[in-house]
C-alpha positions in Angstrom: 27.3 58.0 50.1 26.3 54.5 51.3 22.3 54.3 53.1 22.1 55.0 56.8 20.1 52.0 58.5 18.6 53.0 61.8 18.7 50.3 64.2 16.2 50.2 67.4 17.0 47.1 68.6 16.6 46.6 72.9 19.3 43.6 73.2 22.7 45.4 72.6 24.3 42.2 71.4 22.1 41.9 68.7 22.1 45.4 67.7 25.8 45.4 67.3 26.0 42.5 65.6 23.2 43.6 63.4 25.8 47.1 63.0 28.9 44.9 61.9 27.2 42.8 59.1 25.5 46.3 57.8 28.9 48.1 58.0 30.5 45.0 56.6 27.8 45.3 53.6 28.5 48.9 52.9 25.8 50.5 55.4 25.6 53.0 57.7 24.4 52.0 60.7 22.7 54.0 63.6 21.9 52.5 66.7 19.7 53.0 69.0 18.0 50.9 72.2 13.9 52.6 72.7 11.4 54.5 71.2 12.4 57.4 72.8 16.0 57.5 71.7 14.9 57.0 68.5 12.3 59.9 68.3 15.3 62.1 69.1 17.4 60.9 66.5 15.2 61.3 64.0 14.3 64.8 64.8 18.2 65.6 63.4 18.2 62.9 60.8 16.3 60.6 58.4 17.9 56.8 57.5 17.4 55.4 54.2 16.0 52.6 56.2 14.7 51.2 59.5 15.5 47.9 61.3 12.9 48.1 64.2 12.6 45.8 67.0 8.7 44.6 68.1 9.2 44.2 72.0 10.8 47.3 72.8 10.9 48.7 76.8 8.2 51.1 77.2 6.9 51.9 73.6 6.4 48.8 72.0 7.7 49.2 68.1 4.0 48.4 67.2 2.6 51.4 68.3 6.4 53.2 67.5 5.6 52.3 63.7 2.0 53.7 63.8 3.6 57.0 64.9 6.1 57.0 61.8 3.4 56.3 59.9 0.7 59.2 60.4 3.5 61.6 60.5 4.4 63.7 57.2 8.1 63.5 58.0 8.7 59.4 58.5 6.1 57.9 56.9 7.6 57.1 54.1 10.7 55.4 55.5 11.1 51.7 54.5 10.7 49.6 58.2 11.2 46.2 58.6 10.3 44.7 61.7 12.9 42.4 63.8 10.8 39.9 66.6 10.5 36.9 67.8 7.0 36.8 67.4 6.3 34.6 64.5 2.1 34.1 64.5 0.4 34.6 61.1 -1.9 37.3 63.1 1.8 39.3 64.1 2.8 38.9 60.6 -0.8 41.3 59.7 -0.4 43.6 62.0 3.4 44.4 61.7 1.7 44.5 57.5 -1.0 46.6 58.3 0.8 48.9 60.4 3.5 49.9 58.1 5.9 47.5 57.7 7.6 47.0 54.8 9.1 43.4 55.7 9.3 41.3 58.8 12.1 39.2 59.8 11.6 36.5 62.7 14.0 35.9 65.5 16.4 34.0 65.4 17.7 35.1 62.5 20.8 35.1 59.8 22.5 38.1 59.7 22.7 37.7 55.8 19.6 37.1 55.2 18.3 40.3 56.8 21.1 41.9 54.7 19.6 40.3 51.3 15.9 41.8 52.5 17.3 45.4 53.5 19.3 45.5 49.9 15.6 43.8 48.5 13.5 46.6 49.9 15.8 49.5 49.3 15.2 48.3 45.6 11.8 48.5 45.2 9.9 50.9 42.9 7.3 53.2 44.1 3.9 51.4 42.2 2.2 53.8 40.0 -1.3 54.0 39.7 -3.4 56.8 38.7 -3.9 59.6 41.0 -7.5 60.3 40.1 -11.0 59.7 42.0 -11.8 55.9 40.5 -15.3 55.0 40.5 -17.1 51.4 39.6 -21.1 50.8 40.4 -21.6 53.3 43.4 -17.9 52.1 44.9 -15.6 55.3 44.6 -12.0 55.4 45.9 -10.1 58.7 45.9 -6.4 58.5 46.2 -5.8 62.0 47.2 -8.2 62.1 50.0 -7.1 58.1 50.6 -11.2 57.4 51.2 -13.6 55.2 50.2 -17.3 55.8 50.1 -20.1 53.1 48.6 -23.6 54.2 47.6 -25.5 51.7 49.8 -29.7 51.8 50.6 -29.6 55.4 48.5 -26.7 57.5 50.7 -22.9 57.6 50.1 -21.9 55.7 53.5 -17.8 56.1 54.5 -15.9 52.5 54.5 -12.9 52.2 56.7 -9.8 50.4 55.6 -6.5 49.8 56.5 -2.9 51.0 54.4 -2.8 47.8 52.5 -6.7 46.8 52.0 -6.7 50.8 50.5 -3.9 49.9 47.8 -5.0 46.7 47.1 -8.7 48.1 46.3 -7.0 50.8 43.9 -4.9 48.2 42.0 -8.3 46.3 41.1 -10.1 49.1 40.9 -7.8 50.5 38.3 -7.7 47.1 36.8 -11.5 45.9 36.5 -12.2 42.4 34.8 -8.5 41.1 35.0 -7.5 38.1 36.2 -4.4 38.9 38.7 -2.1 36.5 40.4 -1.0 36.1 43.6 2.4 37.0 42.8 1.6 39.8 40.8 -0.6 41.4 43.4 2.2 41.1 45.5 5.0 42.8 42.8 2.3 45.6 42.1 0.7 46.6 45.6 4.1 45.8 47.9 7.2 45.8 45.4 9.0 44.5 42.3 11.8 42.9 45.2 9.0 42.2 47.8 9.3 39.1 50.2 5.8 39.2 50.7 4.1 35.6 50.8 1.3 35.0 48.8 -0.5 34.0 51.8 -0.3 37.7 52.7 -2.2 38.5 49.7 -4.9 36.1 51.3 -5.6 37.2 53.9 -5.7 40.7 53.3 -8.6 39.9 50.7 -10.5 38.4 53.0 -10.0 41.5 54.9 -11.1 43.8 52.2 -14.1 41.4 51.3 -14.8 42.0 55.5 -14.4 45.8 55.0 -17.0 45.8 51.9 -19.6 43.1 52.8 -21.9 46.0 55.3 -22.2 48.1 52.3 -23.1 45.3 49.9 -19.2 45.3 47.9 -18.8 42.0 49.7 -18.4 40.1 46.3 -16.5 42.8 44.1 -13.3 41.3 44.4 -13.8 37.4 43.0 -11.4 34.4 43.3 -10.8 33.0 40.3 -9.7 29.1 41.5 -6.0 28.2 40.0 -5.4 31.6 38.7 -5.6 34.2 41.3 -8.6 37.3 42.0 -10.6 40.1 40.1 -12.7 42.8 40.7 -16.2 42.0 38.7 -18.5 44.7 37.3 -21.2 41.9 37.6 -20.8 41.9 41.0 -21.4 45.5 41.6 -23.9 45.4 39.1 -25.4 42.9 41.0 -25.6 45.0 44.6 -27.3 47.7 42.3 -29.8 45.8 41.2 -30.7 44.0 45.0 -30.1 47.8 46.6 -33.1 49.6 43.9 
């Protein structure tokens, strides 16, 4: 049975042409022209995939991704987002709120093709499911919180989807020296187009995450080679926090 791609796309010239090349590539494609549409189609059926449209009339597909994403039902659909909107900043937030890829207007119709094969692909990472703990930072997977013994108290730290995983990949992996390209293989996917300027800037957002409760430092760039998480560093909070 070949993969249903939903397609919420505003423009119906595009989403028809975006129908052709995925029935022309074995797909099945579903159209569909707002948020609201959409919501009703997926109450009756779940794609394989989603080809979603940022500047859509009324809900933007922003805030229509957030909604897939905190419910039990769609959040695990694979979502790439389809826009015009091309700033590094866009690029993080369509990231942060779910997306799986992002593909700029104007665009080749084969190359969105070559992604949607490219993240259909990808393996689920595995990494343990257990509490992980290092120096007073603890991270538990099932509860997806963080909590950092800071100035004697356990104090709550907020993070996003991706600064979460990327925290349990060092975590689970203390003292090694990861690459760019393997951070991107092992917290977004073996097919992943990801740049390794993602990886970047979502450190720096992790490092901005961990820096009020003295974790600033945990994660270390190792120049040439790529970033690890240091027991030093932690050790080092312990020792200026007693």
């Amino acid at each position: 049975m070949p993969a249903s791609v939903l397609i919420i796309e505003d423009e119906p010239s595009v989403s028809e042409l975006l129908s052709v090349n995925l029935q022309y590539a074995g797909y099945y494609p579903i159209q569909s022209h707002d948020a609201h549409s959409a919501t009703a189609l997926l109450a009756e059926v779940l794609p394989d995939l989603i080809v979603l449209d940022w500047m859509l009339p009324g809900t933007s597909g922003l805030v229509f991704l957030r909604r897939l994403r905190t419910n039990d039902r769609t959040k695990g659909i694979p979502v790439i987002m389809l826009t015009a909107r091309v700033d590094e900043d866009d690029l993080v937030n369509g990231l942060e709120a779910g997306a799986d890829d992002y593909v700029a207007k104007p665009f080749s119709p084969k190359e969105l093709i070559a992604r949607i094969k490219a993240v259909l692909r990808r393996q689920p990472v595995a990494l343990d499911s257990g509490a992980v703990s290092i120096s007073g930072l603890t991270l538990d997977p099932e509860t997806r919180r963080v909590h950092a013994h800071h100035n004697g108290s356990d104090v709550p730290v907020r993070l996003g989807p991706t600064e979460f995983k990327l925290l349990h990949f060092f975590m689970s992996r203390p003292e090694r020296v990861h690459s760019r390209s393997l951070v991107v293989e092992q917290v977004w996917g073996n097919h992943s187009i990801i740049g390794e300027r993602t990886v970047d800037v979502h450190i720096k957002r992790l490092r901005a995450a961990l820096k009020p409760v003295g974790y600033g430092g945990i994660i270390e760039t190792i120049r040439g080679s790529g970033y690890m998480l240091s027991r030093s560093q932690s050790a080092q909070h312990l020792g200026t926090a007693a």
